[in-house]
BALOBA-1460 file (C-alpha; in Angstrom, 3 decimals):
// residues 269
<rec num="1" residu="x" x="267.111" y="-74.957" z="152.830"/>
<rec num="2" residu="x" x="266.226" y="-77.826" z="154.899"/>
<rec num="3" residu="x" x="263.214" y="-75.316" z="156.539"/>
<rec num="4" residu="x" x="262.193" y="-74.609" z="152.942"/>
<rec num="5" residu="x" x="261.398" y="-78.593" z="152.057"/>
<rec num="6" residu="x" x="259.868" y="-79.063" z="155.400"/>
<rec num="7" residu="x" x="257.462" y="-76.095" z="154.001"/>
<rec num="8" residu="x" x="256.644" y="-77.485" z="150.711"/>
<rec num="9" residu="x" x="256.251" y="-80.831" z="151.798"/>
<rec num="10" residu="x" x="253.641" y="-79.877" z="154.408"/>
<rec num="11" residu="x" x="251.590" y="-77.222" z="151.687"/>
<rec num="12" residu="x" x="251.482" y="-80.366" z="148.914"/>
<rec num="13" residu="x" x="249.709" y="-82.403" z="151.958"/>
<rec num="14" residu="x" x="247.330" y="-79.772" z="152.697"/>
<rec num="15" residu="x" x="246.190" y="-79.396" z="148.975"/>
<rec num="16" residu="x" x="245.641" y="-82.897" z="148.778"/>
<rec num="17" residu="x" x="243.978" y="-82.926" z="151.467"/>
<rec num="18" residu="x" x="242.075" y="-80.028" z="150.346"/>
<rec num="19" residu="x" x="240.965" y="-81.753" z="147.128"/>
<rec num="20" residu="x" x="239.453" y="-84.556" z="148.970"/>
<rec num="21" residu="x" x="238.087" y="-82.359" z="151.755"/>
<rec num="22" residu="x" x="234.222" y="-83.314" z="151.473"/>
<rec num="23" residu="x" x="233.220" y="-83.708" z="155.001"/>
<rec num="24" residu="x" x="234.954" y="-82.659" z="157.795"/>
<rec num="25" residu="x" x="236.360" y="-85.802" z="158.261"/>
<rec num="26" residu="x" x="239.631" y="-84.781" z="156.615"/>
<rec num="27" residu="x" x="239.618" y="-81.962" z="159.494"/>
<rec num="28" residu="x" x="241.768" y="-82.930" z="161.605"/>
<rec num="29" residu="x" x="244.335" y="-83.894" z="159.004"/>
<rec num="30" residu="x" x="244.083" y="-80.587" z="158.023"/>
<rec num="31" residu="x" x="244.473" y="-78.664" z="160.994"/>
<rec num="32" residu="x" x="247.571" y="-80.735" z="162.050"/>
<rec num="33" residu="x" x="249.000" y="-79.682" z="158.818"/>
<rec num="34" residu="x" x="248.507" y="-76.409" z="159.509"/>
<rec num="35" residu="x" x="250.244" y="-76.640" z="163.232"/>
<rec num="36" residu="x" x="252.978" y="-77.968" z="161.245"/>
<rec num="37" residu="x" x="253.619" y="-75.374" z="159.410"/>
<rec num="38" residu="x" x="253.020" y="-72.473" z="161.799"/>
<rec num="39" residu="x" x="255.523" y="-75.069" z="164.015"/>
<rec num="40" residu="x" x="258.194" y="-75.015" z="160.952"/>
<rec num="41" residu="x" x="257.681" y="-71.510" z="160.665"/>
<rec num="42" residu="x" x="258.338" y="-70.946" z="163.741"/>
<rec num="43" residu="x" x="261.540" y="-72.635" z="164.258"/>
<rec num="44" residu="x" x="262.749" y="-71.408" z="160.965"/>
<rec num="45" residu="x" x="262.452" y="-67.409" z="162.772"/>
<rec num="46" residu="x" x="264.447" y="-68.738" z="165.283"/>
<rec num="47" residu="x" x="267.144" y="-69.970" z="163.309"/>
<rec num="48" residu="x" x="267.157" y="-66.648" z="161.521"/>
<rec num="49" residu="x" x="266.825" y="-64.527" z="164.573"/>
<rec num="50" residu="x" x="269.886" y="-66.872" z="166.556"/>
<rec num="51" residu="x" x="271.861" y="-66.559" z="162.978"/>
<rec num="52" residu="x" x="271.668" y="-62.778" z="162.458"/>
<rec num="53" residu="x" x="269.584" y="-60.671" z="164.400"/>
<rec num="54" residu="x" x="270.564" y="-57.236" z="162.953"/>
<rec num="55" residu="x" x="270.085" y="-58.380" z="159.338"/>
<rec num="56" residu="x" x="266.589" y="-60.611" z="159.954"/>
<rec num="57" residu="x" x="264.767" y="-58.821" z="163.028"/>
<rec num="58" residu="x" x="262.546" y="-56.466" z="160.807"/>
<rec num="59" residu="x" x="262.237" y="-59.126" z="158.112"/>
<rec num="60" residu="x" x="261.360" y="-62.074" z="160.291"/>
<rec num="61" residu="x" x="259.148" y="-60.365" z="162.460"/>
<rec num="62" residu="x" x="256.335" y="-60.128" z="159.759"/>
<rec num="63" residu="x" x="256.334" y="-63.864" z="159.366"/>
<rec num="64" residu="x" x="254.183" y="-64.475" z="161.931"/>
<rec num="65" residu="x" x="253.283" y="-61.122" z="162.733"/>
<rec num="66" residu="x" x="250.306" y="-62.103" z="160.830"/>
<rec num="67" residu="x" x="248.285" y="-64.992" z="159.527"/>
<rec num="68" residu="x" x="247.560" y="-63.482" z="156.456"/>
<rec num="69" residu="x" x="250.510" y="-61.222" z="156.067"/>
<rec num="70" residu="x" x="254.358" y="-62.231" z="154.861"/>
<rec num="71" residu="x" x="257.522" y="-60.589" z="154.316"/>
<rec num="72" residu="x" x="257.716" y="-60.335" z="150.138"/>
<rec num="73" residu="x" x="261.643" y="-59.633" z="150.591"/>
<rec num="74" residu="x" x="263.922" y="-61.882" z="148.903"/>
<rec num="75" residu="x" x="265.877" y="-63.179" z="152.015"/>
<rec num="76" residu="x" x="265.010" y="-67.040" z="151.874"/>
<rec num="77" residu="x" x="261.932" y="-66.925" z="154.090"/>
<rec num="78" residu="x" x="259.424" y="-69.511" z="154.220"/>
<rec num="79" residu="x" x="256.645" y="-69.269" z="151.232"/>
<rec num="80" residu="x" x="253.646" y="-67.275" z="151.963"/>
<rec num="81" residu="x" x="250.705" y="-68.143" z="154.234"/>
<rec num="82" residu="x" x="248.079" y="-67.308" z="151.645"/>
<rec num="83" residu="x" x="246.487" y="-70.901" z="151.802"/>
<rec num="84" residu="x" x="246.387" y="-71.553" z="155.508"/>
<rec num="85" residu="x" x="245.507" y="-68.113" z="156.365"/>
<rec num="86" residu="x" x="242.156" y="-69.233" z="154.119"/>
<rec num="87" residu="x" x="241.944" y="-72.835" z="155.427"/>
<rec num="88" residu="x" x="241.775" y="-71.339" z="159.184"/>
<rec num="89" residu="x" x="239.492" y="-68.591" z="158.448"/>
<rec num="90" residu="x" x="236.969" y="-71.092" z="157.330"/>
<rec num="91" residu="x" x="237.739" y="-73.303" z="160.107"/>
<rec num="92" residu="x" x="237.477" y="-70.456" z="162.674"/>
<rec num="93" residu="x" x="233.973" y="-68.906" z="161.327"/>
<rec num="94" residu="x" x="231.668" y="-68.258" z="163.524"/>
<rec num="95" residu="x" x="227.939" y="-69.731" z="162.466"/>
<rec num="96" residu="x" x="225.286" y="-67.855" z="164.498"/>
<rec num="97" residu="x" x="222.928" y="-70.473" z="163.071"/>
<rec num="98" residu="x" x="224.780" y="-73.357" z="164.244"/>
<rec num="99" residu="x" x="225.409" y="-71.985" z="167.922"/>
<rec num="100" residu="x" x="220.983" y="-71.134" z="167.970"/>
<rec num="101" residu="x" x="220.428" y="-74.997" z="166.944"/>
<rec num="102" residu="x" x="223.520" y="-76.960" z="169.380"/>
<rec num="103" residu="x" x="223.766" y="-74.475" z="172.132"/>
<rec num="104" residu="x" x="227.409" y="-72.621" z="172.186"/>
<rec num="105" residu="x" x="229.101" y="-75.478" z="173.929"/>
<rec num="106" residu="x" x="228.555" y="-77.688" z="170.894"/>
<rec num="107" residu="x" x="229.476" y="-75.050" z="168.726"/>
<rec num="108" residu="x" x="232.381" y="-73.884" z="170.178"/>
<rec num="109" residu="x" x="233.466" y="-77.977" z="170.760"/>
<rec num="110" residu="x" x="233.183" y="-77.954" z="166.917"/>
<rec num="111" residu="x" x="235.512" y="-74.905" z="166.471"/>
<rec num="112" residu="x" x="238.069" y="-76.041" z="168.783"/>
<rec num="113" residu="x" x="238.617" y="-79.598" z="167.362"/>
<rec num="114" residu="x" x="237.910" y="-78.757" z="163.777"/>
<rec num="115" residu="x" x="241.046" y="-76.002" z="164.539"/>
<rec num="116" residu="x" x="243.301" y="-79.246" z="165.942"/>
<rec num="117" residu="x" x="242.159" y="-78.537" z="170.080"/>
<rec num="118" residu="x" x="240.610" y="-80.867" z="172.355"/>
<rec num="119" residu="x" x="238.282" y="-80.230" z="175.174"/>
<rec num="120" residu="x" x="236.993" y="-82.151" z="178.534"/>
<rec num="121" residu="x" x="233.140" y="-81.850" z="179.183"/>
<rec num="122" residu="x" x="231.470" y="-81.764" z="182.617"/>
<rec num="123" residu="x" x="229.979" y="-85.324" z="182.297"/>
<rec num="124" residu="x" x="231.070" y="-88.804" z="181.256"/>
<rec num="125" residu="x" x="234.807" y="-90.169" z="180.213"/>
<rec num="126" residu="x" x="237.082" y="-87.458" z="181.715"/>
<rec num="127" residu="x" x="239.615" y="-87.678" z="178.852"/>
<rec num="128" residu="x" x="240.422" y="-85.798" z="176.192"/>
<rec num="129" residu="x" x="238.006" y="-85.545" z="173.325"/>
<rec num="130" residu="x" x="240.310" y="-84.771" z="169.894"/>
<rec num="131" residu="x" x="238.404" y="-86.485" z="167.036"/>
<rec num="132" residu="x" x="236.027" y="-84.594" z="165.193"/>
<rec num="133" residu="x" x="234.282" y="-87.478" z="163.997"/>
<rec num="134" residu="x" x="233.676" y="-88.575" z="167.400"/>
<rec num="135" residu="x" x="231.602" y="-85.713" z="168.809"/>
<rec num="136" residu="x" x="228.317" y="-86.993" z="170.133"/>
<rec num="137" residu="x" x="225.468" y="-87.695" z="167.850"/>
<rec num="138" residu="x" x="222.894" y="-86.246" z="169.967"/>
<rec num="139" residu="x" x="222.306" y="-84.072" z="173.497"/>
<rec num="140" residu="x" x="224.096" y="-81.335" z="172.382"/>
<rec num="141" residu="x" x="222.536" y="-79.081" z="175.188"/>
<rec num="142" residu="x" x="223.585" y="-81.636" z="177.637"/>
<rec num="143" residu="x" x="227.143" y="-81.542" z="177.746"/>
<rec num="144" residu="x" x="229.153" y="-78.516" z="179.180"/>
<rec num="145" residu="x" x="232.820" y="-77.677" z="178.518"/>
<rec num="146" residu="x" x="234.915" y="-77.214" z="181.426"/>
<rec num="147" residu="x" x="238.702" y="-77.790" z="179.760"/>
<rec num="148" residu="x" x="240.631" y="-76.468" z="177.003"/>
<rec num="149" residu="x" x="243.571" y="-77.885" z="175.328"/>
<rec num="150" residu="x" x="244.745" y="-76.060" z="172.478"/>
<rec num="151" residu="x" x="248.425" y="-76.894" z="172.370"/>
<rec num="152" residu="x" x="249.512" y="-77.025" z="168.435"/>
<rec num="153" residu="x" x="246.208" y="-75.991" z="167.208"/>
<rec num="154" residu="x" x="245.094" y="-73.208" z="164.071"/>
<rec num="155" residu="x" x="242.698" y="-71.049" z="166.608"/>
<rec num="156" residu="x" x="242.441" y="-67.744" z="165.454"/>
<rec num="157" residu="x" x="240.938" y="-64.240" z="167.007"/>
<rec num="158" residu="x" x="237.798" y="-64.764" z="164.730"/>
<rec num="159" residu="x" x="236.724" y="-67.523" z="166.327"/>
<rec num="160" residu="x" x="237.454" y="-66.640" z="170.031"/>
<rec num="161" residu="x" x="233.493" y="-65.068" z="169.800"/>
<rec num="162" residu="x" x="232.340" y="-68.648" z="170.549"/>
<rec num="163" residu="x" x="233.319" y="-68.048" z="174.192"/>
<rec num="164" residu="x" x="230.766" y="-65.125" z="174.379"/>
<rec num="165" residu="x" x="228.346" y="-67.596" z="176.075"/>
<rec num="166" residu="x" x="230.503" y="-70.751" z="177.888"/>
<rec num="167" residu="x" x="229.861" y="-70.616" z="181.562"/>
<rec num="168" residu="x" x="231.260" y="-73.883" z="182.951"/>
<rec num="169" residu="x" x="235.091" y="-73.242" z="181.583"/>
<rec num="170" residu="x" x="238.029" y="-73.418" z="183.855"/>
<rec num="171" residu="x" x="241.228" y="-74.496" z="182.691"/>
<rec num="172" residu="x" x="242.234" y="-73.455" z="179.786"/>
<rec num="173" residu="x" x="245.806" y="-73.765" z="177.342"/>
<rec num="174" residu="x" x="246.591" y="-72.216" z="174.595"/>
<rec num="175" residu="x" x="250.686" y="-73.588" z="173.763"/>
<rec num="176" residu="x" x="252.462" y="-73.288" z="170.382"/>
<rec num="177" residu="x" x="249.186" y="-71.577" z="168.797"/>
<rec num="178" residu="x" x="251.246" y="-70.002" z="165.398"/>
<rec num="179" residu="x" x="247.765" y="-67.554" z="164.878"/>
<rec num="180" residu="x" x="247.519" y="-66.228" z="168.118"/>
<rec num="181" residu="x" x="247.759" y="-62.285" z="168.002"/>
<rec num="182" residu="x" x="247.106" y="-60.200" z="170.821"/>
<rec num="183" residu="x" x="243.474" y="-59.722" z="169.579"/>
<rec num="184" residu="x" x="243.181" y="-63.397" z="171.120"/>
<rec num="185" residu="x" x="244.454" y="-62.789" z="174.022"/>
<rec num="186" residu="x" x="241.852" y="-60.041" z="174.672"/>
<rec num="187" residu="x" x="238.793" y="-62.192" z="173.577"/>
<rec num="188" residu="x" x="239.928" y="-65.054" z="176.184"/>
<rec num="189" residu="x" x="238.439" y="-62.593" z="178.666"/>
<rec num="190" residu="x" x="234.842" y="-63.720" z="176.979"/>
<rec num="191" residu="x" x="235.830" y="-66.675" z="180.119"/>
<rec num="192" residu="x" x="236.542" y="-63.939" z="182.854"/>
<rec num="193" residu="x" x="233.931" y="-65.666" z="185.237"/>
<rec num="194" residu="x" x="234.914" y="-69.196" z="185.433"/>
<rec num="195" residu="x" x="238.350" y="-69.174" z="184.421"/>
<rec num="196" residu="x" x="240.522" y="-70.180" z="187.408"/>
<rec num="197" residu="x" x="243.761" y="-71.620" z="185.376"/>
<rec num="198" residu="x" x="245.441" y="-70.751" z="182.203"/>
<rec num="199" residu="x" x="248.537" y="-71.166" z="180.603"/>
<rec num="200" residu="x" x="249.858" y="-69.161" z="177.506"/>
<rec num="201" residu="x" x="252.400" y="-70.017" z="176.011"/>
<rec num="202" residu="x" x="255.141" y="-70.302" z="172.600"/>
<rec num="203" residu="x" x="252.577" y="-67.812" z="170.670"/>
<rec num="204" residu="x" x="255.141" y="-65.601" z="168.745"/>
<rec num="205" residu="x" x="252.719" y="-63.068" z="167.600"/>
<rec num="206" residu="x" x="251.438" y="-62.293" z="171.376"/>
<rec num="207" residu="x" x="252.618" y="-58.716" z="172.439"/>
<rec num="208" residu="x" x="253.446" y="-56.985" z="175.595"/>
<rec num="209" residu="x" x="249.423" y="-55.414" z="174.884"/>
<rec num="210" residu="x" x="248.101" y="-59.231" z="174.648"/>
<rec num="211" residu="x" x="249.387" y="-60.258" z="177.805"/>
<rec num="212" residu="x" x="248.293" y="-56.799" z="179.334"/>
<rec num="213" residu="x" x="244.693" y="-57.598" z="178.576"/>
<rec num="214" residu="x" x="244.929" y="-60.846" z="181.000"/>
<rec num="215" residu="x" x="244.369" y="-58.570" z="184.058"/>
<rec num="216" residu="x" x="240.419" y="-58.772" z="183.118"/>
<rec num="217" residu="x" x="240.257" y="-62.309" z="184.130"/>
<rec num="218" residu="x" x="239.261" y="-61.534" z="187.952"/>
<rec num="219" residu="x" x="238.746" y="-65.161" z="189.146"/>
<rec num="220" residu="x" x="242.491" y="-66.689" z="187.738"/>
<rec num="221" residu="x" x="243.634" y="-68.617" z="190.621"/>
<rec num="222" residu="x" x="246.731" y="-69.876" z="188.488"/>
<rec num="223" residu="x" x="248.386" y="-68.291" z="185.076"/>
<rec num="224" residu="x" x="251.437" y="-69.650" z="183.506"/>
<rec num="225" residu="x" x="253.118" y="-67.731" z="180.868"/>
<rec num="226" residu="x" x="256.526" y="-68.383" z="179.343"/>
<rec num="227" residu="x" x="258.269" y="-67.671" z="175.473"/>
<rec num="228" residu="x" x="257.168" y="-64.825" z="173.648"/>
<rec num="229" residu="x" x="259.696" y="-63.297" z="170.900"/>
<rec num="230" residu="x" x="257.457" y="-60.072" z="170.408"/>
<rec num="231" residu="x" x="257.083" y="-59.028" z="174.631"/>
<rec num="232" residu="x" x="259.629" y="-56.786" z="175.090"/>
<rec num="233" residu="x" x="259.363" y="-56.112" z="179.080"/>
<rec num="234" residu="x" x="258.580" y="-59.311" z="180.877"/>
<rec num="235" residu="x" x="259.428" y="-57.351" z="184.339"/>
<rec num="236" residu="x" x="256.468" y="-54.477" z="183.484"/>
<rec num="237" residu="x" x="253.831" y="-57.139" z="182.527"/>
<rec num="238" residu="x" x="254.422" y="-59.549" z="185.207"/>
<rec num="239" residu="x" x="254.385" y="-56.421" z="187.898"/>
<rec num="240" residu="x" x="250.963" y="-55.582" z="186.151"/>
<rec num="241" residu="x" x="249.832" y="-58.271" z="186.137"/>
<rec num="242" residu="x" x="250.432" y="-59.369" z="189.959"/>
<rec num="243" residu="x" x="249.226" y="-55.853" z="190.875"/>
<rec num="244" residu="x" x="245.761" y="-56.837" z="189.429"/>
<rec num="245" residu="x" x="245.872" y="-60.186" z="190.277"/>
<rec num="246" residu="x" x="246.718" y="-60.826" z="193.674"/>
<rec num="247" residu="x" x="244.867" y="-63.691" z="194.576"/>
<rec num="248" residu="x" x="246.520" y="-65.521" z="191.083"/>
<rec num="249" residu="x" x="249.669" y="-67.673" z="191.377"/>
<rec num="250" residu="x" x="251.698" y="-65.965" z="188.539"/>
<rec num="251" residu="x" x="254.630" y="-67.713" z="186.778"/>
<rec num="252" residu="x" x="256.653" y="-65.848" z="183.905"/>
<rec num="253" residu="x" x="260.241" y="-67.065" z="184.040"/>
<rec num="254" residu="x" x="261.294" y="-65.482" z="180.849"/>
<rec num="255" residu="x" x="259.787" y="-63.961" z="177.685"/>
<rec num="256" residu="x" x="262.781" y="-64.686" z="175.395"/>
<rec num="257" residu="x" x="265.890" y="-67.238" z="176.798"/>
<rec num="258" residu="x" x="267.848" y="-63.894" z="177.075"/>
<rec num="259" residu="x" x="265.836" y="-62.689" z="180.098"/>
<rec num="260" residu="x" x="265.329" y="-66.271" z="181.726"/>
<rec num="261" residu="x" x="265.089" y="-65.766" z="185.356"/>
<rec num="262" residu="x" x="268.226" y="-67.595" z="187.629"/>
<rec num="263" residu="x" x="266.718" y="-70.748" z="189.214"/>
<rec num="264" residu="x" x="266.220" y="-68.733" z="192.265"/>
<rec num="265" residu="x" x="264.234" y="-65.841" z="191.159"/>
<rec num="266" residu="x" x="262.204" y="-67.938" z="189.719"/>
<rec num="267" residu="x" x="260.793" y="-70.121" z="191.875"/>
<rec num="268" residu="x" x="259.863" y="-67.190" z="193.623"/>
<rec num="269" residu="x" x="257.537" y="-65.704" z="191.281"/>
C-alpha cells in the first residue's frame, strides 16, 4: 500500500504541473516526475517478484513491459501509465523542422534534457548541462555533443531517431531508464561510429534481443552492462557479445542477483 501512495502522490504532481505547463520551463519538473514513477514502479515489481514469483511473474511483467501498456488484473498493481506514456511521447517527438533550423546536436540536446538527461558538449565548461532553461541562446551549429548522461531520465525509442546524424558522441549512459525497450537499444547503434564507451543499465524492459543488437557498435572500446529482470541468459549474450567485440572491455556481472557472478569470475570478465 505504501507503493500505491508513493504512485498517487507523484501523478497529482504531474497534473499540476501539467496545468501550469506553458513553456517548457516546467520540463524538467516534469520529467523528474516521471523518473519517479517509472523508479516506484520499478521497485514495487521487485517487491512483488521477491514476494511471490509464481503468483506475480506473468502479471508484473506487463508493468513495464510497456510504456503505454498495464496489467488490468485486479492484483494491487500500480495505476496505469496512461498519462506519462502521453507526457513522454510528446517529450520524445521528433521535429524534422526543428533539427533543419538548430542542426541535430541542438535538437537532440533539447530531447535529452527536456526527457530529464544531461549532456557534455565539445567546447566550453566541461560539466554537465541539465537545465533546460539554460541551453544557449544562440550558435546552435557551434556546439557538438560528445557525452550522454541519461541516468533516471523518460527517453523513449521514438526519440532515439535524433542520433541519426550526431558524429562527435562517445560516452554514453543510459541507467534506471523505466521506457527503455529493446527497440532502444537497437536505435543506439544510430552512434556506431564514435561510440567508444557505454553503459546500460537497471532498464527492466531491455531483453536478451536488446542487448543482442549492441554487437553493431564496432568502435566500443568499453561496455558495462548489469540488472536486467527480462534477459534470461546473461552467459549467451555476454559470449556474443565478446565474440563480436573483441577489441571492447566487456563487463556483465549478473542480469538478475540470482546469476551474480562470485567476486572472482567477475573481475575476470
Amino acid at each position: 500500500m505504501m507503493f500505491l501512495r508513493r504512485l498517487l502522490i507523484i501523478q497529482r504532481s504531474a497534473v499540476a504541473a501539467v496545468e501550469s505547463l506553458h513553456s517548457f520551463s516546467n520540463v524538467g519538473a516534469l520529467s523528474q516526475l516521471s523518473a519517479r514513477y517509472s523508479t516506484v514502479s520499478r521497485n514495487y515489481r521487485y517487491k512483488l517478484l521477491g514476494e511471490s514469483a509464481s503468483s506475480s511473474a506473468s502479471c508484473s511483467a506487463c508493468i513495464l513491459r510497456s510504456s503505454l501498456k498495464v496489467c488490468n488484473s485486479e492484483c494491487g498493481h500500480p495505476p496505469k501509465r496512461f498519462l506519462w506514456g502521453w507526457l513522454n511521447s510528446i517529450f520524445n517527438r521528433v521535429d524534422e523542422s526543428r533539427i533543419k533550423e538548430v542542426g541535430p546536436d541542438r535538437a537532440c540536446a533539447e530531447w535529452l534534457l527536456r526527457c530529464g538527461a544531461g549532456v557534455k558538449w565539445d567546447k566550453g565548461s566541461d560539466e554537465w548541462l541539465r537545465d533546460y532553461n539554460s541551453l544557449p541562446a544562440g550558435n546552435y551549429r557551434g556546439l557538438r555533443i560528445v557525452e550522454i548522461d541519461a541516468t533516471d531520465s523518460a527517453v523513449m525509442h521514438i526519440g532515439f531517431l535524433h542520433f541519426r546524424d550526431l558524429k562527435h558522441v562517445r560516452k554514453a549512459t543510459f541507467h534506471k531508464c523505466g521506457y527503455m525497450e529493446d527497440e532502444a537499444v537497437r536505435q543506439i547503434g544510430h552512434l556506431k561510429d564514435t561510440l567508444e564507451e557505454l553503459q546500460l543499465s537497471s532498464c527492466g524492459n531491455v531483453t536478451d534481443e536488446g542487448i543482442l543488437t549492441l554487437v553493431q557498435l564496432k568502435n566500443l572500446k568499453k561496455l558495462k552492462l548489469y540488472d536486467f529482470l527480462e534477459v534470461s541468459n546473461r552467459q549467451k549474450c555476454l559470449s556474443v557479445l565478446k565474440e563480436n567485440l573483441p577489441n571492447c572491455h566487456i563487463e556483465f556481472p549478473f542480469a538478475r542477483e540470482s546469476d551474480r557472478d562470485p567476486p572472482a569470475e567477475r573481475s575476470s570478465n
